[in-house]
C-alpha positions as CSV (number, residue, x, y, z in Angstrom):
1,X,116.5,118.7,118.5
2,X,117.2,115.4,120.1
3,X,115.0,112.5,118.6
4,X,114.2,108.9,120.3
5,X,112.7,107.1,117.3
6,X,111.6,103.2,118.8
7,X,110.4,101.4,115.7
8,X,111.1,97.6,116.4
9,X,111.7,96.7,112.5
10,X,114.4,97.8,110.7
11,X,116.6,97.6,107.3
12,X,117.7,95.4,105.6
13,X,114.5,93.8,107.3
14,X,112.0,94.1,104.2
15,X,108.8,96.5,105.1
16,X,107.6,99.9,104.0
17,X,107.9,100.7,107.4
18,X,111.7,99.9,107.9
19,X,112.4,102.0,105.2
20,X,110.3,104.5,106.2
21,X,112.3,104.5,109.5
22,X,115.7,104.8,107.9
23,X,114.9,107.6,105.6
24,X,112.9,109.7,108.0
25,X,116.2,109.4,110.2
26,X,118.6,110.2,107.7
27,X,116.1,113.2,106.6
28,X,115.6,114.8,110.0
29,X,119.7,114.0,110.6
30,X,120.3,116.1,107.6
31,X,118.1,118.9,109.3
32,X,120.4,119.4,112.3
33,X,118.6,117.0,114.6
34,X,120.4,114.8,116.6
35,X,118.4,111.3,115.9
36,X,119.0,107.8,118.2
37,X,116.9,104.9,116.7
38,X,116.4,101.7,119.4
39,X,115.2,98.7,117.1
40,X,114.5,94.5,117.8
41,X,115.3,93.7,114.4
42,X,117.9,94.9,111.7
43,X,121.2,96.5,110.9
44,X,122.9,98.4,113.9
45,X,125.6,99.5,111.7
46,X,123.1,101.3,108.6
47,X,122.8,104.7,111.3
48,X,125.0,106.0,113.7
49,X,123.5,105.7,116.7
50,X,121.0,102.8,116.3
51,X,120.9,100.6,119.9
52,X,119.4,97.0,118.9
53,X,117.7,94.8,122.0
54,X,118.8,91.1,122.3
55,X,115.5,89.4,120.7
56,X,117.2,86.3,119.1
57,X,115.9,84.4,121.8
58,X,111.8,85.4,120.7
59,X,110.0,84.2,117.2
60,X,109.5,87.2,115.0
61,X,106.2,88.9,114.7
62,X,105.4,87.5,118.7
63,X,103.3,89.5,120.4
64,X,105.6,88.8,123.4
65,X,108.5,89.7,121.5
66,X,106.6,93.0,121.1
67,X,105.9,93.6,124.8
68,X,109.7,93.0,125.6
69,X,111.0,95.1,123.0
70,X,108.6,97.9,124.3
71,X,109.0,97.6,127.8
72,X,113.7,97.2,126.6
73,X,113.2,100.6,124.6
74,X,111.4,102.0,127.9
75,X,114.4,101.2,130.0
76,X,116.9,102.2,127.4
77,X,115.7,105.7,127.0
78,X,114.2,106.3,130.3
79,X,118.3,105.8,131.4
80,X,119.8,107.9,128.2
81,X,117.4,110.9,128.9
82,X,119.3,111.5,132.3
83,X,122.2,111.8,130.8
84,X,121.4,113.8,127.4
85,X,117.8,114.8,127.6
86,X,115.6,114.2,124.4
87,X,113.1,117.0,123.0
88,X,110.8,114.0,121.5
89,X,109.8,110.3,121.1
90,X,108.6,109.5,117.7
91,X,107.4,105.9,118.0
92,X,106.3,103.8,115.0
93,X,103.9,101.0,115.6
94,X,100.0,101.1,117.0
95,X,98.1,100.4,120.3
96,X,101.0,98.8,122.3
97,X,103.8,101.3,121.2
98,X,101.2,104.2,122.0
99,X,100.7,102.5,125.7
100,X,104.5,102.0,126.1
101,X,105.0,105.5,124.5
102,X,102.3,107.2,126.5
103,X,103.6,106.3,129.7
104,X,107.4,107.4,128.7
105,X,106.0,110.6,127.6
106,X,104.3,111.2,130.6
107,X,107.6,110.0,132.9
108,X,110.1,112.0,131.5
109,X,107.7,114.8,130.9
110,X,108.1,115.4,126.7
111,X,105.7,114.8,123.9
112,X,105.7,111.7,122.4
113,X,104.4,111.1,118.9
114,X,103.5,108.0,116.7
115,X,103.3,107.0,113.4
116,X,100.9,104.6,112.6
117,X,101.7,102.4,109.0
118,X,99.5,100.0,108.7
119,X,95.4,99.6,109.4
120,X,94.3,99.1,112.8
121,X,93.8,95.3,113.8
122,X,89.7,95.6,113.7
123,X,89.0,93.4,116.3
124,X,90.8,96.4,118.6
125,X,88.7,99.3,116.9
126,X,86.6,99.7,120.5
127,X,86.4,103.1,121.8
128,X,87.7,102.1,125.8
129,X,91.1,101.5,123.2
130,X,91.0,105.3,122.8
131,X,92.8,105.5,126.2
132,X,96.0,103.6,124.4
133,X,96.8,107.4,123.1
134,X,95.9,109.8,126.0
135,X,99.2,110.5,126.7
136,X,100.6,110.7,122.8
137,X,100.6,114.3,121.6
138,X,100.7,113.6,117.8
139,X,99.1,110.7,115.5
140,X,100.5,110.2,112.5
141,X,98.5,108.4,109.9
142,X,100.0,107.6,106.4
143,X,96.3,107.1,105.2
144,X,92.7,108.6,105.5
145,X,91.4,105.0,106.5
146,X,93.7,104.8,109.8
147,X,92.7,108.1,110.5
148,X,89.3,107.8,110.3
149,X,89.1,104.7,112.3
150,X,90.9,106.4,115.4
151,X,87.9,109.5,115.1
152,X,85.6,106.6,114.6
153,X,87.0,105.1,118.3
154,X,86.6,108.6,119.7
155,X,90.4,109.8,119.2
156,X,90.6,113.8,119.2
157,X,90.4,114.9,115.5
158,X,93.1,117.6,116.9
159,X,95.7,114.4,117.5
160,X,95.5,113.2,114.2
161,X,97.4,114.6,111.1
162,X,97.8,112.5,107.8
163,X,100.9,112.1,106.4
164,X,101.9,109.5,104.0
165,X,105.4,107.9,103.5
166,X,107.9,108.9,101.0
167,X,110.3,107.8,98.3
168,X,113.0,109.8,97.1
169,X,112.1,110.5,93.5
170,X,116.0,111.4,92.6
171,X,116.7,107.5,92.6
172,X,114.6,106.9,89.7
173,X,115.8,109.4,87.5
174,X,119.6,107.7,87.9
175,X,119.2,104.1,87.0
176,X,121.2,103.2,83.8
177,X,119.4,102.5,80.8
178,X,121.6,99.6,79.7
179,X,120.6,98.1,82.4
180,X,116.8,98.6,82.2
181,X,116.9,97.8,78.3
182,X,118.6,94.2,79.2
183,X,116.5,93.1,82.3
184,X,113.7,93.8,79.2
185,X,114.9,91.7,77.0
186,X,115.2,88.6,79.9
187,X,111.2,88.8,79.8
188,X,108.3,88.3,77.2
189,X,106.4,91.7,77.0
190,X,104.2,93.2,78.8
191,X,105.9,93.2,81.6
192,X,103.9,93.1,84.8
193,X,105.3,93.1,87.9
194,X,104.3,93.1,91.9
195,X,106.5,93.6,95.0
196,X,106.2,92.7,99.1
197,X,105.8,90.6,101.7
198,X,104.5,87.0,100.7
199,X,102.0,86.8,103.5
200,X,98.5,86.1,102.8
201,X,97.4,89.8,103.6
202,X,99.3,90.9,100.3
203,X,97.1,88.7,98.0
204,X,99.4,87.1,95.7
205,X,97.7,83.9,95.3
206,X,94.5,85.7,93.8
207,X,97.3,87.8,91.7
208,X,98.1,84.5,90.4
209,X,95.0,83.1,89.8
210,X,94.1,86.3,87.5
211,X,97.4,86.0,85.7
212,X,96.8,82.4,85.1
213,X,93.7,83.7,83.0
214,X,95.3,86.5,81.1
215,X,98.1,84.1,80.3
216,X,95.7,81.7,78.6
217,X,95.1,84.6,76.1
218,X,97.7,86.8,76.1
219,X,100.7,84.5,76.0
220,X,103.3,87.4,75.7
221,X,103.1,88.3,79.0
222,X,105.8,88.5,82.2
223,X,104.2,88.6,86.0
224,X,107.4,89.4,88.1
225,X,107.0,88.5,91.8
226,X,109.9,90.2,94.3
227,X,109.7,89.8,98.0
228,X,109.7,86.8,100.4
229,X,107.8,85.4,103.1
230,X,105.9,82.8,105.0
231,X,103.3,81.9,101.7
232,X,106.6,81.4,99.7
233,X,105.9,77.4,99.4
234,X,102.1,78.0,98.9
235,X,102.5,80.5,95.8
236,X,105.3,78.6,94.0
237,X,103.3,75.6,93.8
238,X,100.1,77.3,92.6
239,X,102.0,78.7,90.1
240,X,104.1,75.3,88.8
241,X,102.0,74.8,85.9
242,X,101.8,78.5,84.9
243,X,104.7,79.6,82.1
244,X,106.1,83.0,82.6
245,X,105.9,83.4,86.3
246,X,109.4,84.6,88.1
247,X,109.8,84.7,91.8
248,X,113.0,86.7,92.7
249,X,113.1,86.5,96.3
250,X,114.5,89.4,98.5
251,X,116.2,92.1,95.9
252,X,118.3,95.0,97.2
253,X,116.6,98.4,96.6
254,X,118.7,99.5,93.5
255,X,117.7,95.9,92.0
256,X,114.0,97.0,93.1
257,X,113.9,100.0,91.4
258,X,115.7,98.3,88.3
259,X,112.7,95.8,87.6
260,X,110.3,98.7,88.3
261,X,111.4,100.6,85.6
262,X,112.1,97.6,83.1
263,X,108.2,97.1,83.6
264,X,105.3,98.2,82.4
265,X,102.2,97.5,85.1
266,X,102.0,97.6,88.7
267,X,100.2,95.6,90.8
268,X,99.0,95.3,94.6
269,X,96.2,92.4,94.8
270,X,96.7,93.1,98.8
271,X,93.4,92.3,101.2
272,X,92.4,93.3,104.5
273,X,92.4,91.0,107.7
274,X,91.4,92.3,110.8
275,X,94.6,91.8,112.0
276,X,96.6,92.6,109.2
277,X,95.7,95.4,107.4
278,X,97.4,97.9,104.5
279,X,98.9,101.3,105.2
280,X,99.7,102.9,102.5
281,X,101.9,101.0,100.5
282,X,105.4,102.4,99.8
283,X,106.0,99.8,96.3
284,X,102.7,101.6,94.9
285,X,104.8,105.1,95.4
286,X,108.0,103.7,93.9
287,X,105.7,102.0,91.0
288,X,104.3,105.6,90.3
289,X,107.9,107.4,90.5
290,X,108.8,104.4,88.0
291,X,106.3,105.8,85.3
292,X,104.1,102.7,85.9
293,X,100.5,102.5,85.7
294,X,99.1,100.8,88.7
295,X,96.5,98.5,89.3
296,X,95.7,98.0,93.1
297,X,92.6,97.0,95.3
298,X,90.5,99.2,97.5
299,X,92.5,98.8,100.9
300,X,94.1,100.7,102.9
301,X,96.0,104.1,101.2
302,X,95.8,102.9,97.9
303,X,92.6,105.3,96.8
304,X,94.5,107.3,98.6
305,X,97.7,107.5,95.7
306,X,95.6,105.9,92.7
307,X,92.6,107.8,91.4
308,X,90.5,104.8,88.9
309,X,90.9,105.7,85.3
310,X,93.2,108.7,85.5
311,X,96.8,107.2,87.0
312,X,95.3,103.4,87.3
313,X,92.7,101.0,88.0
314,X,91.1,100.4,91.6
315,X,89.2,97.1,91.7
316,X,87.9,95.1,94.7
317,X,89.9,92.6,96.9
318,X,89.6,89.1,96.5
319,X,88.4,89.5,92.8
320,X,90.6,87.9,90.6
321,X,88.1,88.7,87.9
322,X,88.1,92.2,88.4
323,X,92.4,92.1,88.6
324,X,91.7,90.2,84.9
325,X,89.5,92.9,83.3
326,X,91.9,96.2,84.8
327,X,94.8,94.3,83.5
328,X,93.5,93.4,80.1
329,X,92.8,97.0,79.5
330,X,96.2,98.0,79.7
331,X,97.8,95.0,78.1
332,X,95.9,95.9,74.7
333,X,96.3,99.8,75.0
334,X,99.6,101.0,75.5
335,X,98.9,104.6,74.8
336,X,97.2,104.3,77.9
337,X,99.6,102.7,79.7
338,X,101.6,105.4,78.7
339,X,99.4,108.3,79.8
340,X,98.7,106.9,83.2
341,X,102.7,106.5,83.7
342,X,102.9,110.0,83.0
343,X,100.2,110.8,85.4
344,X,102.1,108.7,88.1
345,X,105.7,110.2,87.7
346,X,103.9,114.4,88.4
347,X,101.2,113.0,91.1
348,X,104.6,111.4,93.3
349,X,106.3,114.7,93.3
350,X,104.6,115.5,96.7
351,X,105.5,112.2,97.8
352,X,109.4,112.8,97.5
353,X,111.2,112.4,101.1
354,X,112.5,116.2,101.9
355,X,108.6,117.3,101.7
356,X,107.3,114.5,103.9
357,X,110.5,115.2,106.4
358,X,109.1,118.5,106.6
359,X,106.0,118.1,107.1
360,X,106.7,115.4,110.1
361,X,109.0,118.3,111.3
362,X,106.2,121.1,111.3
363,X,104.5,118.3,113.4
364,X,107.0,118.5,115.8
365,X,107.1,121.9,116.3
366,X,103.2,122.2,116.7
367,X,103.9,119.9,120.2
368,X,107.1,121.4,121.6
């Protein structure tokens, strides 16, 4: 099978999304498909056939940038399909990839099918925007949320399938244990530890705020910060006064999963805007195939991977108080720290890469 996948953001460009891209490629590659990825942003060399637009010119995140990487991804495999036709275009993105999609579907006469990572911009969520997906064949949602708010728009239940992301499980289970055991000892214990985007949609500066609280009673404690972004400045100096605090900046994926497994909590403080909203977030998978207990808000996916009191907490957005009072709980009982870990590392089984691959696969196949 002959795959077009347009997804605009790409690795080493930090997002579950990127990652999402490269992996479902490699996955479906390793299935006998022939895969060509056409990106704005990222690596051309990570995949064999990856075409990149010329975008330097355009601020990221644009919405013009968007349009013209669209409308460059149209051209580009509008003039490869005469050539070497392709069976599918999997797109990855939301109203304006489906539009773009949609009317390549319909022009070179396959199915086209999207996958939708994040939640909707709300301010969108009108049901004349159900006509953005009249011509895609497939939705893919990675969470129940997204889902619901196409049906809720008048999508066709019959477009929509859920499927989350992925992470491949095997990676945890190969890190080196020297290597674990030192990071530990670099850090007073507990350990907690959070990891994405520093945009204000992630909610690190209420994280903060909460840890500033714990710390006043619980001075044996670590909060671990990986990821970069544009509230960078705005976090560092909230947190100048506050001891025990470590930004580490962009971290290569091996490093990622080194930290995760040196720590002991999880957390994901993210919020919803209406134009930035959560999917379902790929660092709460890796946390749980870490052995970490996780402590996240009620956006997006997250209900969707952490059930409260069984693998983790779930407490409101914007509630530092609420972060405070889940996170005290496991900083004074490790046995249950312990047990929810446990919980985490069987309930991500079903999460591991092959499964999902095949699942997007059997989606495929339901279309052609």
């Amino acid at each position: 099978m002959r795959i077009a996948r347009i997804i605009e953001y790409f690795p080493p460009h930090l997002g579950g999304m990127e990652r999402h891209g490269l992996i479902l490629s490699q996955e479906q590659a390793k299935l006998g498909n022939d895969v060509e990825i056409f990106i704005g942003v990222g690596d051309a060399s990570i995949f064999p056939n990856i075409f990149k637009a010329p975008l330097g010119f355009l601020p990221l995140y644009s919405r013009i940038r968007r349009f013209w990487f669209n409308f460059w991804a149209f051209r580009q495999i509008k003039k490869r399909h005469k050539k070497t036709p392709y069976h599918i275009i999997h797109l990855h993105g939301d109203f304006i990839e489906a539009y773009f999609g949609g009317k390549l579907s319909k022009k070179l006469g396959i199915p086209a099918v999207i996958t939708i990572h994040a939640g909707l911009n709300k301010w969108l969520l009108k049901p004349k925007n159900a006509e953005y997906f009249k011509n895609i064949s497939k939705i893919i949602c990675v969470s129940n949320e997204i889902a619901d708010d196409l049906k809720s728009i008048g999508v066709s239940e019959g477009k929509i399938r859920v499927i989350s992301s992925g992470i491949y499980v095997k990676e945890f289970n190969e890190t080196d244990k020297n290597v674990i055991s030192n990071l530990r000892e670099k850090y007073l214990k507990p350990i907690l530890i959070s990891v994405g985007v520093l945009r204000v949609s992630k909610g690190f500066n209420y994280l903060i705020e909460a840890y500033k609280f714990i710390k006043q009673k619980h001075t044996s404690v670590t909060l671990i910060i990986i990821g970069d972004g544009p509230e960078k400045n705005n976090l560092l100096m909230q947190a100048k006064n506050i001891n025990d605090i470590h930004f580490l900046g962009l971290q290569n994926h091996d490093k990622i999963i080194e930290y995760l497994k040196a720590a002991d909590v999880f957390v994901s403080a993210s919020i919803d805007l209406p134009q930035d909203r959560e999917g379902t977030p790929t660092s709460i998978m890796e946390a749980m195939a870490a052995g970490l207990p996780v402590v996240a808000t009620k956006v997006g996916g997250s209900p969707y991977l952490i059930m409260d009191d069984i693998n983790g907490f779930l407490v409101n957005p914007m509630s530092p108080e609420e972060l405070v009072e889940a996170l005290v709980k496991l900083i004074k009982n490790p046995d249950l720290t312990k047990k929810m870990g446990a919980q985490n590392l069987e309930d991500i089984k079903q999460k591991d890469w092959p499964i999902i691959a095949k699942k997007i696969d059997e989606t495929y196949k339901s279309i052609l």
